[in-house]
N, C-alpha and C positions, 0 to 999 in steps of 0.2 A: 729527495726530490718529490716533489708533490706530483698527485695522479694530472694534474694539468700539465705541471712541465713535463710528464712522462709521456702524454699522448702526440705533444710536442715534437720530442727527441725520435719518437716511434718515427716522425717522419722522414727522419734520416738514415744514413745506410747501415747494416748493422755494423761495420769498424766502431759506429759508437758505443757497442756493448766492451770493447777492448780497454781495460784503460790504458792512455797515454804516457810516454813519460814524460815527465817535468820538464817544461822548458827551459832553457839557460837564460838570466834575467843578468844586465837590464836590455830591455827590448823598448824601442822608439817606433810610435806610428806617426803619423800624417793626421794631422788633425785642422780641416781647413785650409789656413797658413801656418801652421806652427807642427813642431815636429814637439812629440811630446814621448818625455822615457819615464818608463817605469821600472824601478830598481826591485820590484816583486810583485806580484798581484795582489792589486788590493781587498783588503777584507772587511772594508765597512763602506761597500758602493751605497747610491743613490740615484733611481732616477726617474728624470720627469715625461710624464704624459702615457700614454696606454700603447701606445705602438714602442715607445721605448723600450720600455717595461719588459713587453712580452717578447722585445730582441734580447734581453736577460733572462728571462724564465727559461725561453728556447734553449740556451747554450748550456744552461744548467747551472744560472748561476745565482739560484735565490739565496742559497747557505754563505752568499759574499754581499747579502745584502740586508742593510740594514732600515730600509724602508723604500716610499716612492712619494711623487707627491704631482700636483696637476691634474688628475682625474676627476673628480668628481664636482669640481667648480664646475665642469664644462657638458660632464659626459656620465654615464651611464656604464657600469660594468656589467657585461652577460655573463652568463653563468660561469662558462669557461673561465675569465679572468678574475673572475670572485674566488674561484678557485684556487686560481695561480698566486693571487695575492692573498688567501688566507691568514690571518694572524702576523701578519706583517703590516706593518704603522703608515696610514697615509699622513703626510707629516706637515703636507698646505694642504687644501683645495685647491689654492690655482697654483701660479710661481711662486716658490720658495724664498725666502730672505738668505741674506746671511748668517742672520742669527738661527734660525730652523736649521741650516746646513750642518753651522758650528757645532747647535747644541746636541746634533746625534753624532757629533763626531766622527762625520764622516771621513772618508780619505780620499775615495773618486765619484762626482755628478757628471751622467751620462744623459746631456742635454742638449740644446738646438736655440739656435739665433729663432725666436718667435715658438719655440718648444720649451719655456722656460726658463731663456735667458735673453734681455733685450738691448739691443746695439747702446751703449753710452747708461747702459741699466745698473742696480747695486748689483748685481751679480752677473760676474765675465771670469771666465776662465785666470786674467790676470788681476781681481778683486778677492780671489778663491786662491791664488796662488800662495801667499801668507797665512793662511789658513791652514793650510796641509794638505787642499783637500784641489787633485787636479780632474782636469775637465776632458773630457772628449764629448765634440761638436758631430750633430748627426751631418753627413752629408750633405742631403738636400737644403740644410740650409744657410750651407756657406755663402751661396750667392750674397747673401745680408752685409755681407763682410768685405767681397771681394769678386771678380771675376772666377766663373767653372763652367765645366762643361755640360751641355742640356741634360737634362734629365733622365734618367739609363735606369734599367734593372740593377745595371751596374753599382749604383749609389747604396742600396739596400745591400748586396753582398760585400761591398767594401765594410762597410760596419762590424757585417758579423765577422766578417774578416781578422780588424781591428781591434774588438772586443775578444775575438779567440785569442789572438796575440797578448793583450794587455794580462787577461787571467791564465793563461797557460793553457786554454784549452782549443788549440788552431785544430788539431785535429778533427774536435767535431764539429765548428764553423767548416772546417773545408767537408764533412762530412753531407751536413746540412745543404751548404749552397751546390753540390755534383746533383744531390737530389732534387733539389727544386728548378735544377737548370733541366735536369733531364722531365720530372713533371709538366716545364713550362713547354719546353722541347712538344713534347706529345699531344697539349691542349692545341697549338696553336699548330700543327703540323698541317691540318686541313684547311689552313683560312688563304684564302685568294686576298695578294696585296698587291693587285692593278687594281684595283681603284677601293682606294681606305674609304670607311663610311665618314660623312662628316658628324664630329660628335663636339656637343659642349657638355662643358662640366658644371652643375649647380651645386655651391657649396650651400648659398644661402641669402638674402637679401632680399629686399621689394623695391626699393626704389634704385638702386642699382645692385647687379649680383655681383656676387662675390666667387671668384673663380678660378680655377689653375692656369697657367701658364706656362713658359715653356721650361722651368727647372723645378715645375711640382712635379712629384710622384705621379698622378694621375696619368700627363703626358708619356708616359714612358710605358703605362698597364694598357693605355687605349691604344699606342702603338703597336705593343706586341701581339694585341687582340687581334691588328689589323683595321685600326680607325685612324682619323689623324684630330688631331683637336684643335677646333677651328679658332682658338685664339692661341696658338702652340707660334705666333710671333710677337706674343704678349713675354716681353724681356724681364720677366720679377717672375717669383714662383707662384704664390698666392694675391690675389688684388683683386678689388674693385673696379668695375670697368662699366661703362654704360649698356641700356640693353639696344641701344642701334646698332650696332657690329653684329650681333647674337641674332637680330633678324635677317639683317642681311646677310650671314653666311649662312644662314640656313640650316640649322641643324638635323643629320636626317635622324641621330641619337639622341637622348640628353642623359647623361650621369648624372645623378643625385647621389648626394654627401650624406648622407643619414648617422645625425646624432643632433644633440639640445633638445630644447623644448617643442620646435617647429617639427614634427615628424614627415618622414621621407611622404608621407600621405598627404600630408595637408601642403607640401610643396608640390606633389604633382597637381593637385587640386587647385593650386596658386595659380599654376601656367595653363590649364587646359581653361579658368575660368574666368583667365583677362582676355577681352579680344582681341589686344596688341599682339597677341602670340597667335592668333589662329592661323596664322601664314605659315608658321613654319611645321615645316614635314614631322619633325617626332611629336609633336602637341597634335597634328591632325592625324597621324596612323597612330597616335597611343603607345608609341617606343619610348621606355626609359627603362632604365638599368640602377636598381638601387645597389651601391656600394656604401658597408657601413664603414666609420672614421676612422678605424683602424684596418680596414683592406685597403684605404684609397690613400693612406699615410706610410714612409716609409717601416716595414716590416715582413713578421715572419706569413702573416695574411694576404701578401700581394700576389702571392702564387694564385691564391682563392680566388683573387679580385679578376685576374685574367681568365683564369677557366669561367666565370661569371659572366663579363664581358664579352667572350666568345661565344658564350649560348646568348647570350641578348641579340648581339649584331646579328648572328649568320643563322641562328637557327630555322628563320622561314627558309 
């Protein structure tokens, strides 16, 4: 294990210093719509984007994996994840082919409808099925596919859940998520929720932004801060929306999405410097909360993202 996934793991209870025994295979999870078995844990995973990834590092499962891919088209690795991912092969820059998948011979891509794989795209779960090579779908973005329920903490521990399940190692997924429930427990213990701040989320855009809704992650980190998010009856996770809604509700917050070329800077610089925004309360009191792409995406950084957001909203 590398000292990245080790600092990882550190933040779990010590049972993870125990090892487990072997789980009896095959074992079936929930995948979306599809219930998906695995007759042993695979040993040549794959998978895509930076919050993926490092729900694989966490659990301790780089030595099952034989690369990743989607990062760097998009995004920028900090030290940490440079880390994590040392000497292991980014194998796209953005989405993978089939052919990238085949030729490392993989066996499972642990990937997400618009995380890697696109509705009616070459690469789907049943495209990869004749391959050898099966799929698990992140949570949050089954919406793409099908009707789920809004957006939870929940989503993100179902995963590591799933992923413990799949590699045999449930033990320290259930280790993992006691801790971070009890972390979350403690950040948010002191926040007053009669009356949630109003917050938007800026992922990115000028002429219309681009922003969470009610089964993105975001909604579910600003809930438990103790905010509500003022388009959280925007029915898609991630989308485009006009900025007339965004004035008129008034945001007394704004979340900024920090990652690409446009930095978290020169977006708050974007809105305090059009005079169409002077109206609203977080552009005149100077309130925003930078969340980078991987706290505000389903993963092991979400804990981060709400202790974060809780010092933004309530610290006056």
């Amino acid at each position: 294990m590398s000292r990245f996934a080790g600092r990882l793991a550190a933040l779990a209870l010590p049972a993870l210093m125990i090892a487990a025994p072997a789980l009896a295979y095959p074992v079936t999870v929930e995948s979306c719509n599809r219930s998906v078995t695995f007759d042993a844990a695979p040993e040549r995973a794959i998978s895509n984007d930076v919050n993926l990834t490092e729900m694989m590092l966490v659990l301790g499962l780089r030595d099952r994996m034989v690369g990743y891919t989607g990062i760097s088209g998009w995004k920028t690795l900090d030290p940490e994840m440079r880390e994590g991912v040392a000497e292991m092969p980014e194998l796209s820059a953005k989405y993978p082919t089939k052919e990238v998948l085949a030729g490392a011979e993989a066996d499972f891509f642990f990937a997400g409808w618009n995380y890697g794989m696109k509705v009616g795209g070459e690469v789907t779960p049943e495209t990869l099925e004749p391959l050898g090579i099966k799929v698990y779908e992140l949570t949050e973005s089954c919406i793409h596919i099908g009707p789920k329920a809004r957006s939870s903490m929940e989503d993100m521990y179902a995963d590591i859940r799933n992923l413990g399940a799949i590699f045999g190692v449930s033990d320290r997924a259930e280790a993992l998520i006691t801790e971070w429930t009890a972390r979350l427990e403690a950040a948010t213990a002191g926040v007053d929720r009669s009356q949630p701040l109003r917050v938007f989320v800026y992922d990115s855009g000028e002429e219309a932004p681009f922003t969470a809704g009610a089964y993105a992650m975001p909604t579910a980190l600003i809930e438990a801060a103790g905010g509500k998010n003022i388009l959280d009856d925007l029915e898609k996770s991630w989308a485009e929306v006009a900025w007339e809604p965004v004035i008129e509700r008034n945001p007394e917050v704004i979340v900024i999405v920090n990652y690409g070329d446009v930095t978290a800077e020169q977006k708050i610089a974007f809105l305090k410097g059009n005079p169409a925004f002077a109206s609203i309360d977080a552009v005149k009191n100077d309130r925003f909360v930078v969340l980078d792409y991987v706290e505000a995406t389903p993963g092991p950084r979400n804990i981060k993202a709400v202790e974060k957001l809780v010092a933004g909203f309530w610290a006056e």
